[in-house]
C-alpha positions in Angstrom: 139.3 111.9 109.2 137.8 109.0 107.1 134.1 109.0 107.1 132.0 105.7 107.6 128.7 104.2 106.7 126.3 104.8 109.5 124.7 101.0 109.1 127.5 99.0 108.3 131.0 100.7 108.9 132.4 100.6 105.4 134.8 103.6 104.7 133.5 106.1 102.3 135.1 108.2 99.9 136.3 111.3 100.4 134.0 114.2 99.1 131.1 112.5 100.1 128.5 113.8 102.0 126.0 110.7 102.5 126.6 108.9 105.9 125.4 105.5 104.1 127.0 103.7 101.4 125.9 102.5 98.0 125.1 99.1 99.4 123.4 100.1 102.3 121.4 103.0 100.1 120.4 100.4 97.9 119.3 98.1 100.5 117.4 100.9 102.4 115.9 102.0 98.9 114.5 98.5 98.0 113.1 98.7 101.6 110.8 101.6 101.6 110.0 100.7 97.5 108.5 97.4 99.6 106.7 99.8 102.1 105.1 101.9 99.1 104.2 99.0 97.1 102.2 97.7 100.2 100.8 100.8 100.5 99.3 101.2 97.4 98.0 97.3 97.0 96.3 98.1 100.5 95.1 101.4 99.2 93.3 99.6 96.1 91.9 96.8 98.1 90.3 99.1 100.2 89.0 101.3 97.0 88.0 97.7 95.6 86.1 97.0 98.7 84.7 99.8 99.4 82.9 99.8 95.7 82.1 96.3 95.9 79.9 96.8 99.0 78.4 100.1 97.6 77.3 98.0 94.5 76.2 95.0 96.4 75.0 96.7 99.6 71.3 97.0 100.6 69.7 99.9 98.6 69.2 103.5 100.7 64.8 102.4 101.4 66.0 99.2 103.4 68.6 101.4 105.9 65.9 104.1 106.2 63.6 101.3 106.9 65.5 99.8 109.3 66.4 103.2 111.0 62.8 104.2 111.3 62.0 100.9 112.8 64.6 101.3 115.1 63.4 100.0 118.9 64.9 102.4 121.5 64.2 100.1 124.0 66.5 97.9 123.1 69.0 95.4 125.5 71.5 98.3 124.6 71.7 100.2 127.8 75.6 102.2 127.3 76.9 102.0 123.8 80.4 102.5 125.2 80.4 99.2 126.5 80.1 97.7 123.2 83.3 99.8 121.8 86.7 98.3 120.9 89.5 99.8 122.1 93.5 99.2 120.6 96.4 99.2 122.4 99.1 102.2 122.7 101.9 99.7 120.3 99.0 99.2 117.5 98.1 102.5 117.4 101.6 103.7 117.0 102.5 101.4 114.4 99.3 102.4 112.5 100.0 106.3 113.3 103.6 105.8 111.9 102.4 103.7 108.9 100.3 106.9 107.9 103.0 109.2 108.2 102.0 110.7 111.6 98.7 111.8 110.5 96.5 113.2 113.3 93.2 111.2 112.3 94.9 108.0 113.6 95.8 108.8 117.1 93.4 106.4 118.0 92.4 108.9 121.5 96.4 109.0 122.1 98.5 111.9 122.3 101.3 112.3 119.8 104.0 112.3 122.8 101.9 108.6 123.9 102.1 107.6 120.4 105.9 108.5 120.1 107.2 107.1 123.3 105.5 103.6 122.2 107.4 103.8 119.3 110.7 103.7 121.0 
């Protein structure tokens, strides 16, 4: 029995044991090079930003004076009102863009984050 390419059909040779051809290996290579790439620019631009604002921020006496001069009685009644939330699909393209790692669950189970990925 001939053996085909899983994406597009093409016969392969015989004594092959990849289920995609060269085209399609190529293609699918070029693809996650594009993925990797993005990581890393987003990696640095983060780094980048994250040093700009430690240069540029305010120095460490203006945040302990503005924490010591911090007003309890303040209009904020529940923090957890004021809290963001993301939806099930964002969080698990975001947990599947960092390769399943546990910190970005975003309060979802793996099995949650999974089935919204099907």
């Amino acid at each position: 029995m001939k053996k085909s390419c899983k994406k597009c059909s093409k016969e392969l040779p015989d004594g092959r044991n990849d289920k995609l051809c060269e085209e399609c290996r190529a293609k699918r290579k070029k693809s996650i090079r594009k993925v990797f790439i993005g990581l890393a620019i987003g990696g640095a631009t983060i780094t980048a930003a994250a040093v700009l604002a430690t240069l540029t921020g305010k120095n460490k006496n203006d945040c302990d004076d503005y924490v010591n001069n911090f007003d309890d009685d303040d209009d904020y009644e529940n923090d957890d009102d004021n809290l963001e939330t993301i939806n099930v699909w964002d969080a698990a393209d975001i947990y599947q863009s960092s390769g399943f790692d546990e910190d970005y669950t975003f309060g979802y189970s793996h099995d949650e984050l999974i089935d919204a990925l099907d």
